[in-house]
C-alpha positions as CSV (number, residue, x, y, z in Angstrom):
1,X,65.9,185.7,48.2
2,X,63.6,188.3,46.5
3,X,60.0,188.6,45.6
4,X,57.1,190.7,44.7
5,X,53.6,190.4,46.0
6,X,52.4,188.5,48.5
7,X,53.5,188.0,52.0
8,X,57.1,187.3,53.5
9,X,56.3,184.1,54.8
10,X,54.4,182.9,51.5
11,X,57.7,183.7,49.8
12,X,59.6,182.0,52.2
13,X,57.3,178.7,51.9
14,X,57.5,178.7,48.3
15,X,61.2,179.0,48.5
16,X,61.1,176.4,51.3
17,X,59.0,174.0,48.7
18,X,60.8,174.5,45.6
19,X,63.9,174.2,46.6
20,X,63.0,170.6,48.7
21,X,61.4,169.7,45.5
22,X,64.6,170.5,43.7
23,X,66.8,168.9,46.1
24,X,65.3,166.0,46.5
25,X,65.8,165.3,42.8
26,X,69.2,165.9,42.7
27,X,69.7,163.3,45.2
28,X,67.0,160.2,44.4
29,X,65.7,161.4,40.7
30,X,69.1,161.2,38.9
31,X,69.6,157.9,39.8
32,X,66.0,156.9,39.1
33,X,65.4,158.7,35.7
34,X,69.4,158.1,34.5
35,X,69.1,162.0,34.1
36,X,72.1,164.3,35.4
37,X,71.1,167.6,34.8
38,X,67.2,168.4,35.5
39,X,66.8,172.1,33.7
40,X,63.1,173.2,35.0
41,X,60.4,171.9,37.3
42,X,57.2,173.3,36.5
43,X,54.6,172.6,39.5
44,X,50.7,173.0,39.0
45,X,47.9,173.4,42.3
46,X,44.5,174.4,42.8
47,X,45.8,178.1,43.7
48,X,49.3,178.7,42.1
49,X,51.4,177.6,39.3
50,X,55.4,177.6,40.1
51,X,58.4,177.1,37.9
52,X,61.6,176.3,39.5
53,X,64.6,176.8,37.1
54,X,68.5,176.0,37.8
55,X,70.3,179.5,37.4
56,X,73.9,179.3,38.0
57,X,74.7,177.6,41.4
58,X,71.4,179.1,42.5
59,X,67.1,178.4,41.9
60,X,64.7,180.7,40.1
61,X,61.6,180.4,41.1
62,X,58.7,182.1,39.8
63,X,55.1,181.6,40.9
64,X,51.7,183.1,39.5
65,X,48.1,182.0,40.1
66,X,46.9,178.9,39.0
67,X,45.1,181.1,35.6
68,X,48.9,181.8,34.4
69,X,49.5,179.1,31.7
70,X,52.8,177.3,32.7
71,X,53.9,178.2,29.2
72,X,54.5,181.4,30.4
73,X,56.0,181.0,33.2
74,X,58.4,178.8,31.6
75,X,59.3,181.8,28.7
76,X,59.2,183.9,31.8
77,X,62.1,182.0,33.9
78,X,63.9,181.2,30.5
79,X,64.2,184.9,29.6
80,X,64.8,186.3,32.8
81,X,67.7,183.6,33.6
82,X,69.3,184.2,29.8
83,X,69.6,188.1,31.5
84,X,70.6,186.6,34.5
85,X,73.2,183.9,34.3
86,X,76.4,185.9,33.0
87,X,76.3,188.0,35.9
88,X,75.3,185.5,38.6
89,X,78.6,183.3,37.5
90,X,80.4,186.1,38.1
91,X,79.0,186.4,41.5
92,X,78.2,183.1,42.5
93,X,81.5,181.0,41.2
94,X,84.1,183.6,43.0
Protein backbone atom coordinates (compact mmCIF):
# COMPACT_ATOMS: atom_id res chain seq x y z
CA UNK A 1 0.00 0.00 0.00
CA UNK A 2 1.07 3.54 -0.80
CA UNK A 3 -0.20 7.05 -0.20
CA UNK A 4 0.35 10.65 -0.09
CA UNK A 5 -1.01 13.03 2.46
CA UNK A 6 -2.67 12.40 5.42
CA UNK A 7 -1.96 10.03 8.23
CA UNK A 8 -0.86 6.27 8.16
CA UNK A 9 -3.79 5.12 9.86
CA UNK A 10 -6.30 7.25 7.66
CA UNK A 11 -4.64 5.38 4.78
CA UNK A 12 -4.90 2.32 6.27
CA UNK A 13 -8.87 2.85 7.10
CA UNK A 14 -9.53 3.88 3.67
CA UNK A 15 -7.77 0.93 2.40
CA UNK A 16 -9.54 -1.05 5.16
CA UNK A 17 -13.03 0.45 3.74
CA UNK A 18 -12.54 0.14 0.14
CA UNK A 19 -11.40 -2.93 -0.11
CA UNK A 20 -14.55 -4.36 2.37
CA UNK A 21 -16.60 -2.42 0.08
CA UNK A 22 -15.09 -4.14 -2.91
CA UNK A 23 -15.16 -7.48 -1.47
CA UNK A 24 -18.27 -7.66 -0.32
CA UNK A 25 -19.50 -7.16 -3.90
CA UNK A 26 -17.63 -9.62 -5.38
CA UNK A 27 -19.24 -12.09 -3.12
CA UNK A 28 -23.25 -10.90 -2.66
CA UNK A 29 -23.40 -8.09 -5.63
CA UNK A 30 -22.66 -10.38 -8.59
CA UNK A 31 -25.23 -12.55 -7.80
CA UNK A 32 -27.71 -9.81 -7.01
CA UNK A 33 -27.08 -7.33 -9.98
CA UNK A 34 -26.29 -10.62 -12.57
CA UNK A 35 -23.06 -8.45 -13.07
CA UNK A 36 -19.50 -10.39 -13.09
CA UNK A 37 -17.05 -7.85 -13.48
CA UNK A 38 -17.64 -4.58 -11.32
CA UNK A 39 -14.93 -2.00 -13.02
CA UNK A 40 -15.08 1.14 -10.44
CA UNK A 41 -16.77 2.11 -7.22
CA UNK A 42 -17.01 5.62 -6.76
CA UNK A 43 -17.99 6.50 -2.94
CA UNK A 44 -19.22 10.20 -1.95
CA UNK A 45 -19.30 11.56 2.14
CA UNK A 46 -19.63 14.70 3.88
CA UNK A 47 -15.58 14.86 4.06
CA UNK A 48 -14.03 12.79 1.21
CA UNK A 49 -14.82 11.46 -2.18
CA UNK A 50 -13.02 7.89 -3.02
CA UNK A 51 -12.84 5.88 -6.17
CA UNK A 52 -11.96 2.28 -5.84
CA UNK A 53 -10.87 0.78 -9.26
CA UNK A 54 -9.87 -3.01 -10.11
CA UNK A 55 -6.10 -2.87 -11.31
CA UNK A 56 -4.82 -6.13 -12.17
CA UNK A 57 -5.27 -8.67 -9.25
CA UNK A 58 -4.95 -5.63 -7.01
CA UNK A 59 -7.37 -2.16 -5.88
CA UNK A 60 -6.64 1.44 -6.75
CA UNK A 61 -7.95 3.57 -4.63
CA UNK A 62 -7.78 7.17 -4.71
CA UNK A 63 -9.43 9.64 -2.33
CA UNK A 64 -9.73 13.58 -2.39
CA UNK A 65 -11.92 15.89 -0.32
CA UNK A 66 -15.44 15.90 -0.77
CA UNK A 67 -14.88 19.44 -3.29
CA UNK A 68 -13.05 17.03 -5.90
CA UNK A 69 -15.75 16.17 -8.49
CA UNK A 70 -15.94 12.35 -8.80
CA UNK A 71 -15.39 12.91 -12.46
CA UNK A 72 -12.00 13.48 -11.80
CA UNK A 73 -11.23 11.10 -9.74
CA UNK A 74 -12.57 8.70 -12.05
CA UNK A 75 -10.20 10.17 -15.17
CA UNK A 76 -7.65 10.18 -12.43
CA UNK A 77 -7.83 6.24 -11.45
CA UNK A 78 -8.50 5.47 -15.27
CA UNK A 79 -5.27 7.20 -16.45
CA UNK A 80 -3.17 6.22 -13.73
CA UNK A 81 -4.32 2.36 -13.98
CA UNK A 82 -3.91 2.57 -18.16
CA UNK A 83 0.00 3.45 -16.95
CA UNK A 84 -0.20 0.92 -14.47
CA UNK A 85 -1.76 -2.31 -15.54
CA UNK A 86 1.02 -3.73 -18.03
CA UNK A 87 3.44 -3.62 -15.48
CA UNK A 88 1.44 -4.78 -12.47
CA UNK A 89 0.48 -8.19 -14.66
CA UNK A 90 3.87 -8.64 -14.99
CA UNK A 91 4.30 -8.46 -11.29
CA UNK A 92 1.23 -9.64 -9.87
CA UNK A 93 0.31 -12.80 -12.25
CA UNK A 94 4.06 -14.48 -11.70
Amino acid sequence: MAHNGGSNNEAITIAALASTIWRNYQRYGNSALHEDKLKSAMIQSREANLIVRNLSTALLCICAKHEVPLGMLKHKANTIAEFLEEPLNLILKT
